[in-house]
N, C-alpha and C positions, 0 to 999 in steps of 0.2 A: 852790115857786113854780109854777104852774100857765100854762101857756104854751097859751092855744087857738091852732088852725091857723088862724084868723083874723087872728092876728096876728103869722103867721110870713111872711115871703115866699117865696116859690118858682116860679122857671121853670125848665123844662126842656120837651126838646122830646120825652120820653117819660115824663111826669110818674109814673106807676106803675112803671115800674123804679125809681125811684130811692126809692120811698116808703119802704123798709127806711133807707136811709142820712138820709131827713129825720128819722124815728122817734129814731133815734138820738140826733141833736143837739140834737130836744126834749126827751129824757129825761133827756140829761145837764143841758139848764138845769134841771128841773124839781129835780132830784137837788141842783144847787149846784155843780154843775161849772164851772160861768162866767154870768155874767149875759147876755151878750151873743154870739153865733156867727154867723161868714159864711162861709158856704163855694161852692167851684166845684168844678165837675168837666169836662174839657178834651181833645180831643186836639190832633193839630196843625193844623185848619183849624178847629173851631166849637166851642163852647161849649157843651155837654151841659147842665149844670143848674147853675144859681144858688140860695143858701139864703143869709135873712139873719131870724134867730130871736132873740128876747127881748128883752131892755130894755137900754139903756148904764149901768145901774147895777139894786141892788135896792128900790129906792123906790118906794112905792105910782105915785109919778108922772112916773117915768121915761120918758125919749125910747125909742121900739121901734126897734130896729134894722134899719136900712136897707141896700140893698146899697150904696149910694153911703158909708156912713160910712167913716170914716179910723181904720185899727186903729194904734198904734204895735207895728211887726215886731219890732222887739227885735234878735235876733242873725240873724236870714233879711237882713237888712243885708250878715252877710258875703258871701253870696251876689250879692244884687242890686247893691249896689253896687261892693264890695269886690274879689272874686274875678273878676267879669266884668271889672272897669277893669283887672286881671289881665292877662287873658284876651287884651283889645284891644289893651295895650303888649306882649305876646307877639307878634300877629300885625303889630305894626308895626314890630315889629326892638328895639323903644325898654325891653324888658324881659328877662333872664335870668335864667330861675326857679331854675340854680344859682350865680348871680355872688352869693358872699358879701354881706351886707347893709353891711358895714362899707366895702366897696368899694364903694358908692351913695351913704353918707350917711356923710360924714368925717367927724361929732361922734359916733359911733359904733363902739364897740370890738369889740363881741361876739363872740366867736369865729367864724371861719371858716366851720365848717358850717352858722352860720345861713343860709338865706337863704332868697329869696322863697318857693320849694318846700317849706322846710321848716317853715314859718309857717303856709302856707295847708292845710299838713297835723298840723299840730298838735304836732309831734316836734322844733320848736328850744330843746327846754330852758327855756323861759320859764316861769315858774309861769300855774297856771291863772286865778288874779284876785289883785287885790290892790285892796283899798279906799283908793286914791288917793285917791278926794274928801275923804277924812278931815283930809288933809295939802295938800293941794296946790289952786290955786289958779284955775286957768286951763288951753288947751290945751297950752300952749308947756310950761309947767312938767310935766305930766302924759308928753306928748314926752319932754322930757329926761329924767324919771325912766326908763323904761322902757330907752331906749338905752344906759342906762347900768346896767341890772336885772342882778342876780346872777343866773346861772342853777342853778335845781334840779336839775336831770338832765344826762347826757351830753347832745348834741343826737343826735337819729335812732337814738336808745337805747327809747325807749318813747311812745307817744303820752298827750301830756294837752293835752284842748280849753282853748283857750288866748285868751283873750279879749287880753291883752296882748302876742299875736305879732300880731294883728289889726292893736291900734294902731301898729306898729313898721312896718306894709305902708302903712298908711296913710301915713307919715312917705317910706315908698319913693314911693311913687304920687302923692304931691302934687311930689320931688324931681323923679320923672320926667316930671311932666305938664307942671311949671313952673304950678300955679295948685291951689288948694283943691280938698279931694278936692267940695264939694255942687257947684264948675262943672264939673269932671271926668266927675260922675255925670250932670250935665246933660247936656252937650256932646255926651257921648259913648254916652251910654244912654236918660236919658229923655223926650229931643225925639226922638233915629232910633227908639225904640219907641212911643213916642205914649203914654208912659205919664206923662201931666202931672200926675196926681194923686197921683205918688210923690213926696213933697217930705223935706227936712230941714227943719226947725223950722216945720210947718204955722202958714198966718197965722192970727191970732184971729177971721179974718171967718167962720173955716170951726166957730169952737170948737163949733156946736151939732152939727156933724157927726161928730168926734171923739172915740171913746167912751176913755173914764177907762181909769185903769188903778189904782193904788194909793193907798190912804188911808193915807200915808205919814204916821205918826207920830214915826218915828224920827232921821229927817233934815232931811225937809223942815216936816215940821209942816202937811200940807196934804194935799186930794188932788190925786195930780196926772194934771192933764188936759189935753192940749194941749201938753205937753211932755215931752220922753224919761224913759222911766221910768229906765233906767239910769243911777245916780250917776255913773259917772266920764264916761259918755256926756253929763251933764248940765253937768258943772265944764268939758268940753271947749265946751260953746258949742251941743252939740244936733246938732252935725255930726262924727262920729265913724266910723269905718270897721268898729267892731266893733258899734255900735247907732245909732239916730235914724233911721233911714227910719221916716213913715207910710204907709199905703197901703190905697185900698180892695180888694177882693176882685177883683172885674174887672180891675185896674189891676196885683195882681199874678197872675191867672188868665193877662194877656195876656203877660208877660214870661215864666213857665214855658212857653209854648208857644215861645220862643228854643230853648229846650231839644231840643224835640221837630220841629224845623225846620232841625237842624242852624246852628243859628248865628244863621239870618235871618227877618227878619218883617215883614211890609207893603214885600217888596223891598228892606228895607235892610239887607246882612250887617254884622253885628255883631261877629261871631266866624266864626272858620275853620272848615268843618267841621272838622279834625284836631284844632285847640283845643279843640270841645266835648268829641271823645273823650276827648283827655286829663287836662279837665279835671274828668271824671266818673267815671275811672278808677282805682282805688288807687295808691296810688303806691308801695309795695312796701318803701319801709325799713323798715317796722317789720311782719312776717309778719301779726301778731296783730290788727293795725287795720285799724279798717272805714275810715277817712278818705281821701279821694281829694282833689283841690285842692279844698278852697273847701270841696265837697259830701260829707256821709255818705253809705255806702252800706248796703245792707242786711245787717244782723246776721244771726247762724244763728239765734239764737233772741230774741225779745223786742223785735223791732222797730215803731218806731212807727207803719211803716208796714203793721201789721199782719200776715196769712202767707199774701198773694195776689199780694204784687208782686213782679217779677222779678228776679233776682241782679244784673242790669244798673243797676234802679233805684236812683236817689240825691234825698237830701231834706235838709233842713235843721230847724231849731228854733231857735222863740225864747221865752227863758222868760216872757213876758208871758203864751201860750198859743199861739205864733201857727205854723204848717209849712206845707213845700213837698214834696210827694214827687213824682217823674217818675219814668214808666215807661218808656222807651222802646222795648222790646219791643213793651207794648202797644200803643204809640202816646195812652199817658193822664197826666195830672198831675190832682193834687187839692191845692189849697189850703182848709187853713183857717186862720183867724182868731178866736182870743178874746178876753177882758179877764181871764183866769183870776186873775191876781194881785187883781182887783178883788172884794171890799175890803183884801184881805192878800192873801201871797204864798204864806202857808201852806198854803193849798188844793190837793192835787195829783190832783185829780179825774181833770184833762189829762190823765194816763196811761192812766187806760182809757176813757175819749174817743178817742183818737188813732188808737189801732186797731183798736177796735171800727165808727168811722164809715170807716175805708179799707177796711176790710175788708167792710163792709156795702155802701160803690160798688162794690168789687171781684165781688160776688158777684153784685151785680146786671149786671152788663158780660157775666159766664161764662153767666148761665143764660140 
């Protein structure tokens, strides 16, 4: 597919450093790597460079990608929504990252060692997916399965990313909020960050904004566009704690700079500084895992956020296409965003995309 730079967007306020890392993310559409790419580059007071490159599908007459379009995050969810609502019942007394889960939510047996801690680090035993939507019906039902889930491993015996310890947090975080995790996420993230265009279930006035994600044959029988790509994220209502945030690039450029702010942003602290620490920090039961609460950290070898960013840094994925990586040594965060699953999900281009364009900001930052 042939992408002229006429029809990429880009600001930046040092438009030739960044031209390696624009280079990049046209190559990879060009290549087939994803239809559609938005990317930022950040530290903690302004905004280095904006990219929003290719079409929202591959059709001769497809919408061009804007910076203002609505990517669906996929699992960067756990983060923004999830792990921060975390974060906030932490510094409000109102959450204990080791109080057993079963001691929060009484229709819930699960051994002891689960708990909130060990969920958002991926080590309570839970399996890593299970195709609920298959069987199951609704949120509530998809709930009661999980709380009641067999566990595969010891808990805090080994780490496996764990989509359905997510949901289990979410079932904690709506018990401790007393209201739905999308007013939760509202109330308490994305009015104090001004980040209004991070919605669950985006309304249809926005659909031409909205870039697709899969031409879902196998379930839905459709593409789908405008609603979460993730099946049991979908049987849940589109409001899930392990997937359903949309979000444009700006809107989540502006919440990674939380990160890099120690907590706070536009004067409204969010988070404790000590919260951010530890919530970016490994948490140590299990030696061999990169996983800190909520966030990855950087692998020794083969990380996504290529081999320039610092040991401190931590990032997230979501398999649609979409990451978060922050630096805070640097003082830098880079989001990107794709439709990679679009038309299938077979495509796994996304892997040398990932690090090849961090590494290509990265380079341009050093020289």
């Amino acid at each position: 597919m042939n992408i002229p730079l006429s029809q990429s967007y880009h600001r930046s306020i040092d438009a030739e450093r960044f031209e390696s890392a624009e280079q990049v993310l046209l190559d990879h559409i060009r290549l087939g790597t994803t239809p559609a790419a938005c990317a930022a580059v950040m530290n903690g007071s302004d905004t280095l460079a904006v990219w929003a490159a290719g079409g929202h599908t591959y059709d001769a007459d497809a919408l061009t990608t804007k910076p203002d379009d609505l990517f669906d995050l996929a699992s960067v969810t756990k983060v923004i929504a999830t792990a921060t609502l975390c974060g906030v019942y932490v510094d409000s007394g109102h959450l204990d990252l080791d109080q057993p889960v079963r001691d929060i939510l009484t229709d819930c047996a699960l051994d002891g060692r689960v708990t909130p801690s060990a969920l958002l680090s991926h080590c309570s035993g839970l399996p890593a997916h299970v195709h609920l939507y298959k069987q199951l019906i609704d949120k509530r039902e998809v709930e009661d399965a999980v709380k009641s889930m067999a566990l595969e491993y010891e808990p805090l015996t080994r780490a496996v990313y764990s989509d359905m310890g997510y949901i289990l947090l979410g079932c904690v975080l709506e018990a401790v909020g007393g209201a739905p995790l999308n007013e939760l996420f509202r109330d308490h993230i994305r009015e104090p960050l001004r980040v209004y265009e991070t919605v669950f279930c985006p309304s249809v006035e926005n659909q031409s904004r909205i870039v697709p994600t899969e031409d879902d044959r196998q379930w839905r029988g459709r593409l789908v566009h405008g609603e979460v790509h993730d099946e049991n994220a979908a049987v849940m209502g589109g409001v899930a704690p392990h997937a359903g945030l949309f979000s444009t690039v700006v809107n989540t450029a502006a919440y990674t700079r939380l990160w890099l702010n120690e907590g706070s942003l536009y004067g409204q602290r969010i988070l404790k500084p000590d919260t951010v620490k530890l919530f970016r920090t490994r948490v140590g039961f299990i030696p061999e895992s990169t996983w800190a609460l909520g966030w990855d950290t950087v692998s020794s070898s083969g990380s996504t956020s290529g081999n320039h960013f610092s040991p401190t840094s931590h990032g997230i994925l979501g398999f649609t296409g979409t990451s978060i990586w922050v630096d805070p040594e640097a003082d830098l965060a880079v989001v990107l965003l794709t439709n990679r699953v679009h038309p299938t999900r077979d495509n796994w281009g996304i892997r040398g995309l990932r690090p090849a364009f961090h590494d290509a900001v990265r380079k341009a930052l050093l020289d």
